[in-house]
C-alpha positions in Angstrom: -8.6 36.2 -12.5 -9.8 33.1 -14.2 -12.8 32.6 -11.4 -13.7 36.4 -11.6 -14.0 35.6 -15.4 -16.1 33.0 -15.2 -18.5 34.6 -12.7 -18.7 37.4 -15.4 -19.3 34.7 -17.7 -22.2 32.8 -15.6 -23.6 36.2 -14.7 -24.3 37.2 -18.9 -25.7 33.8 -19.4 -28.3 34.2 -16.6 -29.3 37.4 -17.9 -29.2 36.5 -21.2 -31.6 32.5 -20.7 -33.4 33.8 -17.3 -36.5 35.3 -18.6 -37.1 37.5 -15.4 -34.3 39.4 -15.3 -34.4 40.5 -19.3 -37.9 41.9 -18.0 -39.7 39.3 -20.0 -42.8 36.9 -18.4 -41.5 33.7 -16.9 -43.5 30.6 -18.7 -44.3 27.3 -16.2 -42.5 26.1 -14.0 -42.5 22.4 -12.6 -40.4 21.1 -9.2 -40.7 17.9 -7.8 -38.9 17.3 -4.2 -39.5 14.5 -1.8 -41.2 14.6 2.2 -37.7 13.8 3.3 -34.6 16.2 2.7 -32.1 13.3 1.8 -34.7 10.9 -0.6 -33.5 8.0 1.0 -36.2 6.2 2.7 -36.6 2.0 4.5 -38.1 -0.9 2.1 -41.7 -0.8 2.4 -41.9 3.4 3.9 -43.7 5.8 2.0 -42.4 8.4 0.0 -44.1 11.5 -1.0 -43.0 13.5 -3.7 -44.0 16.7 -4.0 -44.8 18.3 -6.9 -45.2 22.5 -7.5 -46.2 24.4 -10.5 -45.4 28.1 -10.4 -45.5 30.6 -13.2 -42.6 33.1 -11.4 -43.5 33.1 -7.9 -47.1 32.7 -8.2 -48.7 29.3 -8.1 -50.3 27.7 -11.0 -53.9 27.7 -10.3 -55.1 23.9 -11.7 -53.6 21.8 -14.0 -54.0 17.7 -14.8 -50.6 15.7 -15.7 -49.3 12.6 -16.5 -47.2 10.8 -14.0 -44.6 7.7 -14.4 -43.0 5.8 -11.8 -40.3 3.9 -12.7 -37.0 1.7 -11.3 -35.8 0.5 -14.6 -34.8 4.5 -15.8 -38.6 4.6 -17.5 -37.4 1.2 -19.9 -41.0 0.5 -18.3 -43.3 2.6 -15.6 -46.4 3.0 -13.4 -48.6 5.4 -14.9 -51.1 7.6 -14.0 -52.8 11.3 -14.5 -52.7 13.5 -11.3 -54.3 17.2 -10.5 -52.4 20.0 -9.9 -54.7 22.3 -7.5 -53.5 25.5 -6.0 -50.0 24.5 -7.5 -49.4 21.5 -5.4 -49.8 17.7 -6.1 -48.2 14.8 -3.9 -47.5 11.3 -5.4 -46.9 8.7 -2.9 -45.2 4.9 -3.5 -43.5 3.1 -1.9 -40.9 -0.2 -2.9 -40.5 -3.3 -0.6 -37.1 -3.8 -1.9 -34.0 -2.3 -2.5 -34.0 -0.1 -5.6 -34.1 3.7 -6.6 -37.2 4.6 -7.5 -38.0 7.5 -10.6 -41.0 9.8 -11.0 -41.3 11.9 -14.2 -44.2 14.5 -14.5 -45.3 15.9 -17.8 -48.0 19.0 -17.8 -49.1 21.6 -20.4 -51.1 23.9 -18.5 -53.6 25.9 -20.5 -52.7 23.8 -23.5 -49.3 25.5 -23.5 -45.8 24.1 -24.5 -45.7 21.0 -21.9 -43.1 21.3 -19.1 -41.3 18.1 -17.2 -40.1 17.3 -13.9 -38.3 14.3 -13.0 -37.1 13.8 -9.1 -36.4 10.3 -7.3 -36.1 8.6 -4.2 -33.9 5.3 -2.6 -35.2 2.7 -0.3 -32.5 0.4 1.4 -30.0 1.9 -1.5 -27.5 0.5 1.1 -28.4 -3.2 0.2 -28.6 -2.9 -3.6 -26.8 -5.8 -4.9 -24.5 -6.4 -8.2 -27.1 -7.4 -11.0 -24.9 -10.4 -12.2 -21.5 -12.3 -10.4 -18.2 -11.0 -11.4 -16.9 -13.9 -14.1 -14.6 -16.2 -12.6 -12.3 -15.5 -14.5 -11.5 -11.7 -14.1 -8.7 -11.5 -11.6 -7.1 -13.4 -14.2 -8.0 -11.9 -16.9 -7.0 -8.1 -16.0 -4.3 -9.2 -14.3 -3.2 -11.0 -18.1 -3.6 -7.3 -19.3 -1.5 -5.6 -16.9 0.9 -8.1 -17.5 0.9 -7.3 -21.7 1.0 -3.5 -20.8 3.8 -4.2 -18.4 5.5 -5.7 -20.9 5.0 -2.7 -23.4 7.9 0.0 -21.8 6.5 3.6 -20.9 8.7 5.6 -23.1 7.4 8.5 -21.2 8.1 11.9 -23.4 7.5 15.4 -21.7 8.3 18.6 -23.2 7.5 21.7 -21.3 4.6 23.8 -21.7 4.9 27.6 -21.1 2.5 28.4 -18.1 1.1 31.6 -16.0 1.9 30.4 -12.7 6.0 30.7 -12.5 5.6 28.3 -9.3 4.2 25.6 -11.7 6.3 23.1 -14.2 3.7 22.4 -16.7 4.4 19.7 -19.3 2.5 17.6 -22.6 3.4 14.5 -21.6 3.0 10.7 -23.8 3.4 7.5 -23.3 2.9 4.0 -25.1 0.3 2.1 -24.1 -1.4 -1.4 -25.7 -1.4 -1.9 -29.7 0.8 0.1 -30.6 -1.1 3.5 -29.4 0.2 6.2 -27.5 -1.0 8.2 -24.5 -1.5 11.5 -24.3 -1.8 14.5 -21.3 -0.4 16.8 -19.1 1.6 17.0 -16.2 2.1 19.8 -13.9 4.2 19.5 -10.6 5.5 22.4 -7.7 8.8 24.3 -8.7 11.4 22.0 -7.1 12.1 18.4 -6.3 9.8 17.4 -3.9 8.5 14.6 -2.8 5.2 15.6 -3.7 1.8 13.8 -3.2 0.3 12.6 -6.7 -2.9 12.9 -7.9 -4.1 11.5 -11.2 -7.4 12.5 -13.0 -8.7 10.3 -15.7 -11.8 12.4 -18.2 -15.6 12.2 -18.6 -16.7 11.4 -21.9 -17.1 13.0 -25.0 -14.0 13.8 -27.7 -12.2 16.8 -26.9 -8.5 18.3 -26.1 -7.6 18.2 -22.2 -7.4 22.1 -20.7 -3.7 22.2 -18.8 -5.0 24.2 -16.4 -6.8 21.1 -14.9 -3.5 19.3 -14.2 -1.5 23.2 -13.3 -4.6 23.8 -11.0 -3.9 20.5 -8.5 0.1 21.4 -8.8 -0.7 24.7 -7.6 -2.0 23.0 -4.0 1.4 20.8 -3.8 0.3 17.6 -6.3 2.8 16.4 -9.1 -0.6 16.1 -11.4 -0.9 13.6 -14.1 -4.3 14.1 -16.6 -4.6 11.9 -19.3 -6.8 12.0 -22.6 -9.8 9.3 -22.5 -8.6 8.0 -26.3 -5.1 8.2 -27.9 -5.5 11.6 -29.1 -3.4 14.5 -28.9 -4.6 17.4 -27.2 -4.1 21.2 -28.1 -5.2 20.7 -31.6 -7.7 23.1 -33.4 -11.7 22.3 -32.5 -12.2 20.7 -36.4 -9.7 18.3 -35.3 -11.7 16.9 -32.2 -15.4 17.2 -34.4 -14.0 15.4 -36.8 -12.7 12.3 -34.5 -16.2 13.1 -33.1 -18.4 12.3 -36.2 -15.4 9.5 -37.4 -13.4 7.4 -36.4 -14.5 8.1 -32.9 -18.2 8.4 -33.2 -19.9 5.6 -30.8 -16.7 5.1 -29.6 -18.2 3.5 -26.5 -19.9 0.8 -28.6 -16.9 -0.2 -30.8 -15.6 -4.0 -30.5 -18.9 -4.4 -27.4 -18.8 -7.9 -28.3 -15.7 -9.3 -26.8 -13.6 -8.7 -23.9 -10.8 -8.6 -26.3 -11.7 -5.7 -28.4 -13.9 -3.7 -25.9 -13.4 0.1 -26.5 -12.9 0.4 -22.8 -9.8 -1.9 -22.6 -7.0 0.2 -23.9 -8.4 2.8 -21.6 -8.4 1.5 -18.7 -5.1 -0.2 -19.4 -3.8 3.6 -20.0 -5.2 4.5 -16.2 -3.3 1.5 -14.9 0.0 3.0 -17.2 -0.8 6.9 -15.6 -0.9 5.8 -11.7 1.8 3.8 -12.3 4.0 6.2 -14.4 3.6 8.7 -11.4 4.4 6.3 -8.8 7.8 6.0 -10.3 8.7 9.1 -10.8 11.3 10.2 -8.0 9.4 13.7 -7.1 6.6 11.1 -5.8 6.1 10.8 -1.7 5.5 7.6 -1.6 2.7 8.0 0.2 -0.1 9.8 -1.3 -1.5 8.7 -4.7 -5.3 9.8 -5.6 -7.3 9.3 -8.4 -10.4 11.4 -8.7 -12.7 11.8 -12.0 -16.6 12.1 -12.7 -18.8 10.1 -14.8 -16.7 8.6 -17.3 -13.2 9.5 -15.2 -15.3 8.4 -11.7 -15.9 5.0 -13.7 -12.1 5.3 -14.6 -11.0 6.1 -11.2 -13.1 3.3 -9.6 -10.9 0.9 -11.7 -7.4 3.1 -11.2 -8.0 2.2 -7.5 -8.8 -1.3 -8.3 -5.5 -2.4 -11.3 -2.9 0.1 -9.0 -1.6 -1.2 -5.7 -0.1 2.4 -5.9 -3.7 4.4 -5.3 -3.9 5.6 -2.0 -7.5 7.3 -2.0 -10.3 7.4 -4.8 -13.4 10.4 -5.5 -15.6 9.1 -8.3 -18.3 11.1 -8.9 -21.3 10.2 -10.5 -19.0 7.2 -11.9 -20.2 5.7 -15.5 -19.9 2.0 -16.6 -21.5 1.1 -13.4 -23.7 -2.2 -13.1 -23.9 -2.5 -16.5 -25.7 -5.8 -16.9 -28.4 -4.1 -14.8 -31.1 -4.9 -17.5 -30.5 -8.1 -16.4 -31.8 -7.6 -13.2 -34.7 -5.1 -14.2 -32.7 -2.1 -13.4 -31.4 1.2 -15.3 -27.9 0.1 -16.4 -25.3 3.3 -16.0 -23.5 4.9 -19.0 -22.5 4.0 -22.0 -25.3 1.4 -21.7 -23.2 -0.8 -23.2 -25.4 -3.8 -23.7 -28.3 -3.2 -26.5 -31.8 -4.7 -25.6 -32.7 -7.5 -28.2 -36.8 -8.1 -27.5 -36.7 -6.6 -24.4 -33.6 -8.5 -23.0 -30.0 -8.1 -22.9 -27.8 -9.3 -26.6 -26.2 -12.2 -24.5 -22.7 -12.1 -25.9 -22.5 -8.1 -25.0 -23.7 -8.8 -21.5 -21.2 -11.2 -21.4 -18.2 -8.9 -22.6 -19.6 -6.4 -20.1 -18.8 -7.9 -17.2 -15.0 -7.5 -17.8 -15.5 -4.0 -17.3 -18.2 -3.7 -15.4 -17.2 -0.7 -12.6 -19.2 -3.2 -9.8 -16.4 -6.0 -10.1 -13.0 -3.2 -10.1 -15.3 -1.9 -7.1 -14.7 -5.2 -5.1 -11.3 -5.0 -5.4 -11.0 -1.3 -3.9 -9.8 -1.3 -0.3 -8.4 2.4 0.0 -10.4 5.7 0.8 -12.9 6.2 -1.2 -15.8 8.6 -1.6 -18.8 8.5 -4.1 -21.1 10.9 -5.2 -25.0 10.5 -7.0 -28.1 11.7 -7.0 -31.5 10.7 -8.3 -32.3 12.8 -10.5 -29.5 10.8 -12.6 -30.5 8.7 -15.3 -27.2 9.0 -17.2 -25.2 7.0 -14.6 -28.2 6.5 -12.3 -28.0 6.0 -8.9 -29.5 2.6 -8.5 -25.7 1.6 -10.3 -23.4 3.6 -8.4 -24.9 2.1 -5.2 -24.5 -1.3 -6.6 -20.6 -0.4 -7.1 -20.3 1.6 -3.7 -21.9 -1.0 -1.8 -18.9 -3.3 -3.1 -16.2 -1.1 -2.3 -14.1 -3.1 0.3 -12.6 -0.4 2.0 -13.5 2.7 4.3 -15.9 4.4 2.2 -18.6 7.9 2.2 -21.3 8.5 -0.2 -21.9 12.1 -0.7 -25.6 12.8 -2.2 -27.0 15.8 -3.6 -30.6 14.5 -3.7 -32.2 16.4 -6.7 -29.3 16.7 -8.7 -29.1 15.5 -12.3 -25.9 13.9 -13.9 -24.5 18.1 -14.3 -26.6 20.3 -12.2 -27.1 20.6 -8.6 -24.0 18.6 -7.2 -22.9 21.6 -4.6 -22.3 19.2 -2.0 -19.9 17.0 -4.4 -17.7 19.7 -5.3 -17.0 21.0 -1.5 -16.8 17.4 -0.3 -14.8 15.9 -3.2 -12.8 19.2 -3.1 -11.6 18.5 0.9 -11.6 15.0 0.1 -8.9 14.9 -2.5 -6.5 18.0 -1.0 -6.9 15.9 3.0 -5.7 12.7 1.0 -2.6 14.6 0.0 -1.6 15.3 3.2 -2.9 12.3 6.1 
């Protein structure tokens, strides 16, 4: 019922923004795509992208634009003006070193409202390297944090939550974590006592309440489910609750305390992964086998590091995973979200770039030796892919990257969801 609503849903907002179907004429269109089908191409081979404009199905007759090339997320870039004849244009570049290289194209045929395309391409994304070391000093470090948490008992709390699905035990669940703050979610497990496998999702970013249905949803293929609220917020609460944490106390939340290690926003959350993987490997409907941690973006970031504090994580899916090589500006790269570490003149503040390297997703990545499979593409400059390589190509266990090629950080990731989907439910069972 809930996917045939949603298709109904999907279905009135392609009527309602596509201009074709309301009968309307469609304005410019602009598409960039690369010679080869996967973007990913050896140091020092060409790549052609491929640029089309098309007013509906019709080519654009001629048109000039402007054209950047850029591996830094467009911080800096080549640039140029190109013709459009007949529709068609081709850039070609190539790199002689391991990088992702971007190309954004900006036209306004016939003086019209401009339109924008922005595609990329890899060369030897296989031997992209961490921008900075790890600091000697971080084994000890998080494993002085696990220790303060450990310290700090659970005092896990559930009280049931009426749900649809009478096979499902759905509950609000909290915890204590750090400080003196609580955490906050939902579990949802298989009528009975199990064992089950357990499967843990951490949350992309933003300031919102947690839907149960995305913990019920992995109980109703066998998991005992924990998902957890990124802050120490309750969820369930009325929207004005949530907008105004937004625009408060939580606005820039990624940026609070940036400047130490000791007051980094991101501590007390990834402390309250470590807490949720290891809540659920205690709990006696657990296998004792199969524990997997699976998020996107700010949750694939969280995941990544799940796998890394937990000796109980058995398998990790990050997809396009945040907080990735974020001292990249050090190295002339793109850094991924939050982009923690502000530019000063050009050049990374240095005690930020320092404080980022405690939670930088590249050095949890190291210490990952499970299952693990990875998802970008380059059409990414949220969490670009030039990061995510850098923290895959670290990963120390058996590993698979999945790309969807043109795909931004929302759209056009089919192959991650049916990948990441088997992924996660053959974990459960192996």
């Amino acid at each position: 019922m809930r996917r045939r609503t949603a298709l109904l849903a999907c279905l009135a907002l392609t009527v309602a923004f596509c201009p074709q179907l309301r009968g309307q004429e469609a304005g410019p269109r602009l598409t960039i795509r690369t010679d080869r089908p996967d973007a990913v191409y050896a140091k020092g081979r060409p790549t052609t992208f491929l640029v089309e404009l098309s007013r509906g199905s019709e080519p654009m007759a001629a048109a000039e634009a402007d054209c950047e090339l850029s591996t830094d997320g467009f911080r800096t870039a080549e640039k140029s003006r190109i013709a459009i004849a007949d529709g068609r244009a081709q850039v070609t570049a190539l790199r002689d070193y391991p990088c992702v290289l971007w190309v954004r194209v900006t036209c306004a045929p016939g003086g019209q409202q401009p339109v924008q395309a922005l595609a990329g391409a890899a060369f030897a994304p296989e031997e992209i390297k961490p921008s900075m070391p790890e600091p000697e000093d971080f084994d000890a470090f998080w494993a002085e944090q696990r220790a303060r948490l450990d310290a700090v008992p659970p005092n896990a709390s559930l009280e049931p939550v009426a749900w649809t699905d009478p096979n499902v035990d759905l509950f609000s669940i909290t915890m204590d974590n750090v400080g003196g703050t609580r955490i906050y979610g939902y579990l949802a497990k298989p009528k009975g006592n199990g064992p089950f496998p357990a499967y843990f999702q951490p949350q992309w970013a933003g300031v919102y309440s947690l839907d149960p249905a995305w913990a019920a949803g992995r109980a109703q293929q066998g998991f005992v489910a924990l998902n957890i609220n990124a802050h120490a917020i309750e969820n369930g609460k009325p929207a004005d609750y949530y907008r105004s944490l937004d625009q408060g106390a939580l606005r820039g939340y990624p940026y609070q305390g940036r400047e130490s290690r000791d007051t980094c926003y991101f501590l007390r959350m990834y402390l309250s992964c470590y807490r949720a993987a290891e809540y659920l490997a205690s709990r006696p409907d657990w296998d004792g086998k199969h524990l997997v941690v699976a998020g996107d973006s700010q949750g694939g970031g969280q995941a990544i590091v799940t796998a890394a504090l937990s000796p109980h994580v058995t398998a990790v899916a990050a997809g396009v995973p945040a907080l990735c090589d974020l001292t990249a500006a050090a190295a002339d790269r793109a850094p991924g979200w939050p982009m923690l570490v502000e530019l000063r003149d050009g050049r990374p503040d240095p005690v930020q770039l320092e404080a980022a390297r405690y939670f930088d997703v590249v050095n949890f990545a190291r210490r990952v030796r499970v299952q693990a499979l990875v998802g970008t593409g380059f059409g990414d400059l949220v969490c670009p892919a030039s990061g995510v390589y850098a923290a895959y190509n670290a990963l120390a266990g058996p590993k698979r990257m999945v790309l969807d090629p043109l795909c931004d950080h929302v759209q056009g990731k089919a192959n991650w969801w049916r990948e990441s989907w088997e992924f996660v439910n053959a974990r459960g069972r192996d």
